[in-house]
C-alpha positions as CSV (number, residue, x, y, z in Angstrom):
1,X,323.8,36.1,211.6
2,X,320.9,37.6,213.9
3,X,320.0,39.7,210.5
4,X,319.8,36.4,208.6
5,X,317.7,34.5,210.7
6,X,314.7,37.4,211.6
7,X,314.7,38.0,207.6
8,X,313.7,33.6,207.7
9,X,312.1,34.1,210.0
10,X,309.4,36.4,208.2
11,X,309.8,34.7,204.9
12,X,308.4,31.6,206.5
13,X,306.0,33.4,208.1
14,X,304.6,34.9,205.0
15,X,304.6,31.6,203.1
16,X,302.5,30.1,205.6
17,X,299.9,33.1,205.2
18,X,299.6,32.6,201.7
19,X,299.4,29.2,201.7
20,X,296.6,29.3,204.3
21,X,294.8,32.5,202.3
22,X,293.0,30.1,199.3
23,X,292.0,27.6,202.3
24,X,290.2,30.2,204.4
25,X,288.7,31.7,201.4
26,X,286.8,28.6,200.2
27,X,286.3,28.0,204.1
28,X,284.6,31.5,204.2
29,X,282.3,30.6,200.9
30,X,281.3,27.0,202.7
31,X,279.7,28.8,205.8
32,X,276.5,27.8,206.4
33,X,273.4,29.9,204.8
34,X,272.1,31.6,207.5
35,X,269.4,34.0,206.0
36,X,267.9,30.3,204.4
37,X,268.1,28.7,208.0
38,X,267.2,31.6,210.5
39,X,264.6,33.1,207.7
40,X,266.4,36.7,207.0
41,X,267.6,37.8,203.8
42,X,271.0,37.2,202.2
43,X,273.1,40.4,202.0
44,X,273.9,41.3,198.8
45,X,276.9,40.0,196.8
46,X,279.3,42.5,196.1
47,X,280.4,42.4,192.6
48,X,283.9,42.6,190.5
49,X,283.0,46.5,189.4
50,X,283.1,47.3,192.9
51,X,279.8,48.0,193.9
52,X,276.5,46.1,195.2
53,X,273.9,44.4,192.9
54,X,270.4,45.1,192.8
55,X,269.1,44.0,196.0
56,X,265.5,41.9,196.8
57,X,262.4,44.5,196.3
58,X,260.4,45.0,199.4
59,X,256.4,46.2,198.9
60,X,255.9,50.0,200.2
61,X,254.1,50.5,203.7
62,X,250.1,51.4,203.6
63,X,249.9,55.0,203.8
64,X,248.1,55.8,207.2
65,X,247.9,59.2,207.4
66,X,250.9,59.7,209.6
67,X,254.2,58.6,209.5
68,X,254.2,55.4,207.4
69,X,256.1,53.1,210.6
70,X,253.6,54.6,212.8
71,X,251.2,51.5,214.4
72,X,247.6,52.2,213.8
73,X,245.7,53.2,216.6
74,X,242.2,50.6,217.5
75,X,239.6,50.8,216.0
76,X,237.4,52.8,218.3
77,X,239.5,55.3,218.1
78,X,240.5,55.7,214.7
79,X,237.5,57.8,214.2
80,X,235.9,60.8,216.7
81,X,233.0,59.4,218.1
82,X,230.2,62.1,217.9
83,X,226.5,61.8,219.1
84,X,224.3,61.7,216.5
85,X,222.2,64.7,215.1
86,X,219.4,65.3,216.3
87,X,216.3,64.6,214.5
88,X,214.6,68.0,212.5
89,X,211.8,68.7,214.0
90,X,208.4,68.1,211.6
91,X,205.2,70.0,211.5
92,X,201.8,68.1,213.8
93,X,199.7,67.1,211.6
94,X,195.9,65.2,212.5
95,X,195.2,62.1,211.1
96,X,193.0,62.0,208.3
97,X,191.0,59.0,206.5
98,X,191.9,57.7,203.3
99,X,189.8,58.1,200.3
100,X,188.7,54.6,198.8
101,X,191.3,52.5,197.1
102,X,190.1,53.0,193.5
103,X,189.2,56.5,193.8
104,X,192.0,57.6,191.5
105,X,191.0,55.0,188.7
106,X,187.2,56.8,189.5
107,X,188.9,60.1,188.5
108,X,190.8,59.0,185.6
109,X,188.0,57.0,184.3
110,X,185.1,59.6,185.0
111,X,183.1,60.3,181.3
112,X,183.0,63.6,180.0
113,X,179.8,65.2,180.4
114,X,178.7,63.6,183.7
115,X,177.3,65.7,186.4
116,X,178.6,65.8,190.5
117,X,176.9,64.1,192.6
118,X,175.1,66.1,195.3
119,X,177.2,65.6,198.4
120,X,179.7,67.3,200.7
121,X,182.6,64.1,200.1
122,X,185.2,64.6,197.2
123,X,183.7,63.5,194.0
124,X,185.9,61.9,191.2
125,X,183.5,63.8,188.5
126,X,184.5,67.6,190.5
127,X,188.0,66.9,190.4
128,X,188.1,65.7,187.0
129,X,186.2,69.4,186.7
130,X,188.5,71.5,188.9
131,X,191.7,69.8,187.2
132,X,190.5,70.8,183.2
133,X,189.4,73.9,184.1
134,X,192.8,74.6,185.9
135,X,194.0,73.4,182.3
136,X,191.8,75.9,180.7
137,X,193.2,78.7,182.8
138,X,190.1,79.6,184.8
139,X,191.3,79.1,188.3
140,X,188.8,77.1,190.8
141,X,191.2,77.7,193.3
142,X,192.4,74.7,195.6
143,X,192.0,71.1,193.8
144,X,189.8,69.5,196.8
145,X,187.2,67.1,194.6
146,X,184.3,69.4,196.4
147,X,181.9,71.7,194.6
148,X,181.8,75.6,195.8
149,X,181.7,79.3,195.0
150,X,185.0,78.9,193.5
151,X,184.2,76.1,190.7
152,X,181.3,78.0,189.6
153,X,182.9,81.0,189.0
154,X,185.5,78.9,187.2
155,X,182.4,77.6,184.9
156,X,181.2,81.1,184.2
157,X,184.7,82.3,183.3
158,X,185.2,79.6,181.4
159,X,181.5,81.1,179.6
160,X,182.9,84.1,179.2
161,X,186.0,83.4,177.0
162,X,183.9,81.5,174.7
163,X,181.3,84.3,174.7
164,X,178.7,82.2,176.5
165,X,175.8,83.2,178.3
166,X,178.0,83.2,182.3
167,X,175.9,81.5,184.5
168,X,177.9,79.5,185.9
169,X,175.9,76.2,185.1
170,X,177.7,73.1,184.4
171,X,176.2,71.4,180.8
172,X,177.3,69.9,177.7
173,X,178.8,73.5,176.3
174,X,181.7,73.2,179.3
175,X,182.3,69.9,178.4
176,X,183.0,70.0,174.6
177,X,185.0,73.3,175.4
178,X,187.1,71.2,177.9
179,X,187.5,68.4,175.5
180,X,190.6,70.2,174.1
181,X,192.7,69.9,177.6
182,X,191.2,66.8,178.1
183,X,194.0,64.7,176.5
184,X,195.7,63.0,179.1
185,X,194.7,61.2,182.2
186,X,193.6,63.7,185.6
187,X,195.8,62.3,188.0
188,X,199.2,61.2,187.4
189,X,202.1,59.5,189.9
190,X,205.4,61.6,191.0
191,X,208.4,60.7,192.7
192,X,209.3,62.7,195.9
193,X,213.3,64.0,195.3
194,X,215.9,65.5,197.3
195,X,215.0,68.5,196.8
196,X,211.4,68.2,197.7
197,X,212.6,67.3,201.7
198,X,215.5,69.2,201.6
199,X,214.0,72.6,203.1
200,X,214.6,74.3,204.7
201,X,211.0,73.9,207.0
202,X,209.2,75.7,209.7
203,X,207.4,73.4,211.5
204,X,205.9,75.6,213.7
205,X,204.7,78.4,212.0
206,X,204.6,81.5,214.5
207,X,201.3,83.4,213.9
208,X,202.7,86.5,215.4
209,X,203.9,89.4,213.4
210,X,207.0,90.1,216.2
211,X,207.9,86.0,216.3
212,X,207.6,85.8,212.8
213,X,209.7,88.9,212.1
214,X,212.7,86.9,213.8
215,X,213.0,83.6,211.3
216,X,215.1,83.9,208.2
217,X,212.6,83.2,206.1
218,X,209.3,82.1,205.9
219,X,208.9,78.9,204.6
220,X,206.4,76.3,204.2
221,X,206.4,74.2,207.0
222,X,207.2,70.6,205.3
223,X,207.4,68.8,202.1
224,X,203.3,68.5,202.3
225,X,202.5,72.3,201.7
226,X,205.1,72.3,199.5
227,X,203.8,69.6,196.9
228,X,200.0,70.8,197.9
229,X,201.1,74.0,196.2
230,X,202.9,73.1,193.6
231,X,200.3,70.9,191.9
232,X,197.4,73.1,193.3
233,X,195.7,71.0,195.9
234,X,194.3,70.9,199.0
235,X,197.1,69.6,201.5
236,X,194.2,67.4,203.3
237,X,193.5,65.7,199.8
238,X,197.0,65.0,198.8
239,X,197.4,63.2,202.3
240,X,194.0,61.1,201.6
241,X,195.0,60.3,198.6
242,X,198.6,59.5,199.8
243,X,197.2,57.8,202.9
244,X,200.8,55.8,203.4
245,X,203.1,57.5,201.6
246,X,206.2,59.6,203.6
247,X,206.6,62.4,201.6
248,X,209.6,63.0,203.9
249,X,211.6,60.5,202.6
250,X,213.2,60.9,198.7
251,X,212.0,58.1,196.2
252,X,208.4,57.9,197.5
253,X,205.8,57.8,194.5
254,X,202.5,59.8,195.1
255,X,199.5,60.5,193.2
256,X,199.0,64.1,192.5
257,X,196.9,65.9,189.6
258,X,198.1,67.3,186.3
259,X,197.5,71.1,185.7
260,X,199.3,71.1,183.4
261,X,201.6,74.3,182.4
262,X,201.1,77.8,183.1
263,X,199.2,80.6,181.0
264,X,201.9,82.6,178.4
265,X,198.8,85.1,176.9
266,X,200.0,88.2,178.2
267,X,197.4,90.5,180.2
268,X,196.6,94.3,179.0
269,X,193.9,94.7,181.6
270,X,192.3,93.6,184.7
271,X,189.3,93.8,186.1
272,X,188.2,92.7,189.6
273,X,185.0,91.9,190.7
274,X,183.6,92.8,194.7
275,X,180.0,91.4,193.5
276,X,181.8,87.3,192.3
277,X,184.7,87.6,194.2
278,X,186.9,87.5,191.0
279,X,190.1,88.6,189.1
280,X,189.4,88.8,185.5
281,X,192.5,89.1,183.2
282,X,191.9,90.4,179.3
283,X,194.1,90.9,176.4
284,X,194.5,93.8,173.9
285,X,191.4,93.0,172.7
286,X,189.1,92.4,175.8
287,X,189.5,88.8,175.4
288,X,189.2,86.8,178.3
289,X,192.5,85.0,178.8
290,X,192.7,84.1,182.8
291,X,190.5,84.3,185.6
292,X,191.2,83.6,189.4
293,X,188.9,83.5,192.6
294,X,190.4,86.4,194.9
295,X,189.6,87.6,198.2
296,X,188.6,91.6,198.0
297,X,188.6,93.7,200.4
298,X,186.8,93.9,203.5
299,X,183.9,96.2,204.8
300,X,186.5,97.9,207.2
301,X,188.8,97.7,204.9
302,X,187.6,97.8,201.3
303,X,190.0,97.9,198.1
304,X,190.5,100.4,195.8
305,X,187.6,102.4,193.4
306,X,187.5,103.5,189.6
307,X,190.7,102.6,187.9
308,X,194.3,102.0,188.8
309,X,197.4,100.6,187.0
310,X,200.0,98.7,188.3
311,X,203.3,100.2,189.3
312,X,205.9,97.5,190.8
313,X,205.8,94.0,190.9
314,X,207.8,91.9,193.2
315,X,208.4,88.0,193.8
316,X,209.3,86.1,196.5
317,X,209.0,90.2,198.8
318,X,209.5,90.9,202.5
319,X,206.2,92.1,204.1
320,X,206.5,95.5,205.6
321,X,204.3,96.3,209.1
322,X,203.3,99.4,209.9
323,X,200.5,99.9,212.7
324,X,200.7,103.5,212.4
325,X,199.6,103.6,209.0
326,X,197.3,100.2,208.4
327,X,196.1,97.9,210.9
328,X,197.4,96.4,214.4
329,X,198.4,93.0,214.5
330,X,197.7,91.7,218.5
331,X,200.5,93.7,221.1
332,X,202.8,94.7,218.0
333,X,202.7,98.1,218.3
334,X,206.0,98.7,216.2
335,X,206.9,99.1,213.0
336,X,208.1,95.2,211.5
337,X,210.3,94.2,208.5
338,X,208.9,89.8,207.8
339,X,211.0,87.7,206.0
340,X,210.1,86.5,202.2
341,X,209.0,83.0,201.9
342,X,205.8,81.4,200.7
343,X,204.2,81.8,204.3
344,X,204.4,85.6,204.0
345,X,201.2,87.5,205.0
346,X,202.1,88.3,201.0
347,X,202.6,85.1,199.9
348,X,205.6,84.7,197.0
349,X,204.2,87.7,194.9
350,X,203.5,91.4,195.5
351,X,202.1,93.6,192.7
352,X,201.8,97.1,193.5
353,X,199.2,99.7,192.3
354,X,200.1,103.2,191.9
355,X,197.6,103.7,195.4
356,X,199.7,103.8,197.8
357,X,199.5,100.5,200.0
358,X,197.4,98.9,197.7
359,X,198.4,95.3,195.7
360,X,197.2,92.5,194.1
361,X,199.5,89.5,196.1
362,X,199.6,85.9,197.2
363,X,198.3,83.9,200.2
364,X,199.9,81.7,203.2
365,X,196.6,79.6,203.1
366,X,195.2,79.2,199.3
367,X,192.1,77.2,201.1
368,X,190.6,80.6,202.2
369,X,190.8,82.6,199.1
370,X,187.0,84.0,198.9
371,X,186.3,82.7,202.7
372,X,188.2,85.3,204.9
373,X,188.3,89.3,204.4
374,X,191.5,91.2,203.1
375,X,193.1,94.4,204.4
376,X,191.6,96.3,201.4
377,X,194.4,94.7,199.1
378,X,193.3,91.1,196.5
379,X,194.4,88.4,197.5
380,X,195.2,85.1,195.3
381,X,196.5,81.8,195.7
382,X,200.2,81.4,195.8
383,X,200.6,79.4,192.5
384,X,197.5,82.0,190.8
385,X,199.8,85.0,191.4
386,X,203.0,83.6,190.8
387,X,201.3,83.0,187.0
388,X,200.0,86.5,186.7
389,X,203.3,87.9,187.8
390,X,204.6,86.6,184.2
391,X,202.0,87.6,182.5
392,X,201.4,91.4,183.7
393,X,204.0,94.4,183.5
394,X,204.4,97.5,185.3
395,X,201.5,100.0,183.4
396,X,198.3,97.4,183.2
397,X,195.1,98.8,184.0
398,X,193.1,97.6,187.2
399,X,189.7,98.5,187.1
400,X,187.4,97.4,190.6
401,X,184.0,97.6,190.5
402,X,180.9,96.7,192.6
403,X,182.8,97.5,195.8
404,X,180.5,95.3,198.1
405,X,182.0,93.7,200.5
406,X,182.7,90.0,200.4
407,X,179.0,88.6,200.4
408,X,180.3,85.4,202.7
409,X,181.4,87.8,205.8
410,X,179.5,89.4,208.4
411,X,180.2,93.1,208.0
412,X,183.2,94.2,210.3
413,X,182.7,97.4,213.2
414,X,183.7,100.5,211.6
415,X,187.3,101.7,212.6
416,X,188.7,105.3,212.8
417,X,190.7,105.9,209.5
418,X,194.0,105.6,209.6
419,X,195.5,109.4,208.9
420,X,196.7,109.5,205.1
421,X,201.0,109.1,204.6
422,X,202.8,110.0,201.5
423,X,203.4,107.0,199.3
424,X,207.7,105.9,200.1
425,X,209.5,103.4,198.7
426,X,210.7,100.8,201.3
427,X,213.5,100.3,203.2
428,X,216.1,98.3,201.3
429,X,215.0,99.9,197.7
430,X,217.8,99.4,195.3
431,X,215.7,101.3,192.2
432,X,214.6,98.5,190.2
433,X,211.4,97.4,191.8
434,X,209.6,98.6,194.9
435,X,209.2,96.2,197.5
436,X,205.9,96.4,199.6
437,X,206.1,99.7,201.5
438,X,203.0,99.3,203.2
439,X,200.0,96.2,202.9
440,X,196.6,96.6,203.0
């Protein structure tokens, strides 16, 4: 009887669960939404296969460098904070006057066949002059707008590759000769780049061998000397002509003169001249195809005699000092290698003659080319022997006559000659040119 009633007893029990199963299922679906009211997210309905649906798509985290949950730091400190550079140091310079306001419309407009006028000022009609005859490849040296030893020489070159009487006077002859470079204006605008500030500079050009001896190179010392040399002019006249422009700063627009390109005849001899201060530079057929002013020798010092040839040629060389065999530069007593670079005693080209020590080269300061003596070597501007260095090859023939010394400098004390040293190459050579061994 006790068996009968517990085994009710349970059925009851049962019923009652699964008559109340259907009534707390609907009362579970009826509960209240609470992801709608308390703002979170539904879960996700579970399905009759078993699993879970595709769920709400969230947007990914910005990528901060570091783990994606991480917070950010501020601001200030999401970034080092470093003290700005400082600024690069730039070369003391005077101030100079402009030139008048129209004096570049003088130049461009200046008639053919008009003659200087006699003063000591820039003259539109002489750099009109200095800039054809730069054209013509009869170097008048720098491009200042003044008149001088080096224009005329320029005139009587010019002379002399027509086969002209060279006297060095300016007529009507130089003018219809000049007519053929004469077909585009004198002075022309350029745009400073990049590349034209980005150096590297030495402001402060050391004038001591020993100082000098310690920079990596010797450069020019700012964007000035630079575009002076490049389109052959005074540095003083570009900055009177520029009298606002910063030529440090990319974009600037300057007015410069047009030389024009470079000379391609090649040379087959060279003659230089003590008496006019000269390089001369012929063809095959005694032609004259280029001519330069050059500084020659000194009485101390003077350059070669009779004929010589040239051996090496170098661009861009280090400059080798040696007291023992040359000249003493102030307390250097020791031997000194100086870095290449356009401020080189040797400027950016050597060009070595089968003398020992003796060269043809380029100059740190073009404005003194037939003004100052030479240690026995000839000395041109910069851009001059950067054009002869394409134009001559190892084997030309040099030939200097009228050894007097320069006529525009007082002679020099005689020295004790330095005791004779058998030609070397230099340190450093690697057999396919010969550096400067020893300068002159």
């Amino acid at each position: 009887m006790l068996v009968t009633l517990s085994r009710v007893m349970r059925t009851s029990s049962l019923a009652v669960l699964c008559c109340a199963a259907p009534a707390l299922a609907q009362e579970w679906r009826e509960q209240p939404d609470y992801g709608t009211q308390y703002g979170y997210e539904p879960s996700p309905a579970y399905d009759q296969r078993g699993g879970y649906g595709e769920g709400p798509v969230y947007p990914r985290p910005e990528v901060l460098g570091r783990d994606p949950y991480e917070v950010a730091p501020p601001d200030a400190y999401a970034q080092p904070q470093t003290a700005p550079a400082p600024a690069a140091p730039v070369a003391r310079r005077a101030p100079v006057s402009p030139l008048p306001a129209d004096f570049i419309e003088q130049v461009n407009a200046a008639p053919h066949g008009a003659m200087p006028a006699k003063s000591d000022k820039p003259d539109p009609v002489v750099v009109m002059l200095q800039v054809l005859l730069d054209r013509a490849h009869v170097s008048p040296g720098v491009i200042d707008g003044r008149q001088g030893g080096n224009l005329t020489k320029a005139i009587s070159a010019l002379q002399s590759m027509h086969n002209l009487p060279a006297n060095g006077k300016l007529g009507p002859d130089i003018w219809d000769i000049l007519q053929s470079v004469a077909d585009r204006p004198v002075m022309m605008d350029y745009t400073i780049t990049e590349k034209d500030v980005a150096g590297p500079f030495v402001p402060d050009m050391p004038k001591d061998y020993a100082e000098m001896a310690q920079l990596p190179a010797l450069s020019y010392r700012d964007p000035i000397e630079a575009l002076a040399e490049r389109f052959h002019m005074d540095e003083t006249f570009l900055r009177r002509l520029n009298p606002d422009a910063d030529f440090n700063m990319p974009g600037t627009i300057i007015a410069v003169v047009d030389v024009g390109p470079n000379a391609k005849a090649k040379v087959a001899h060279l003659v230089a001249d003590a008496s006019t201060r000269q390089l001369l530079g012929y063809n095959e057929d005694w032609d004259v195809v280029v001519a330069y002013p050059a500084t020659i020798g000194s009485a101390a010092l003077p350059s070669p005699s009779g004929i010589h040839a040239v051996k090496a040629v170098a661009e861009n060389p280090d400059y080798w000092y040696r007291p023992q065999v040359n000249f003493q530069q102030g307390d250097n007593t020791k031997a000194l290698r100086l870095p290449g670079g356009p401020n080189n005693p040797v400027g950016t080209v050597w060009i070595g003659l089968d003398k020992p020590t003796y060269g043809i080269h380029g100059s740190p300061e073009p404005s003194k080319i037939d003004k100052t003596n030479s240690h026995g070597c000839l000395r041109l501007t910069n851009w001059d022997a950067q054009e002869l260095v394409k134009l001559v090859k190892v084997g030309v023939d040099v030939e200097f006559v009228d050894q007097t010394p320069t006529a525009s400098i007082s002679p020099a004390p005689p020295q004790p000659a330095a005791p004779a040293q058998p030609y070397e190459a230099a340190g450093g050579y690697d057999g396919h040119q010969e550096m400067p061994p020893r300068l002159r």
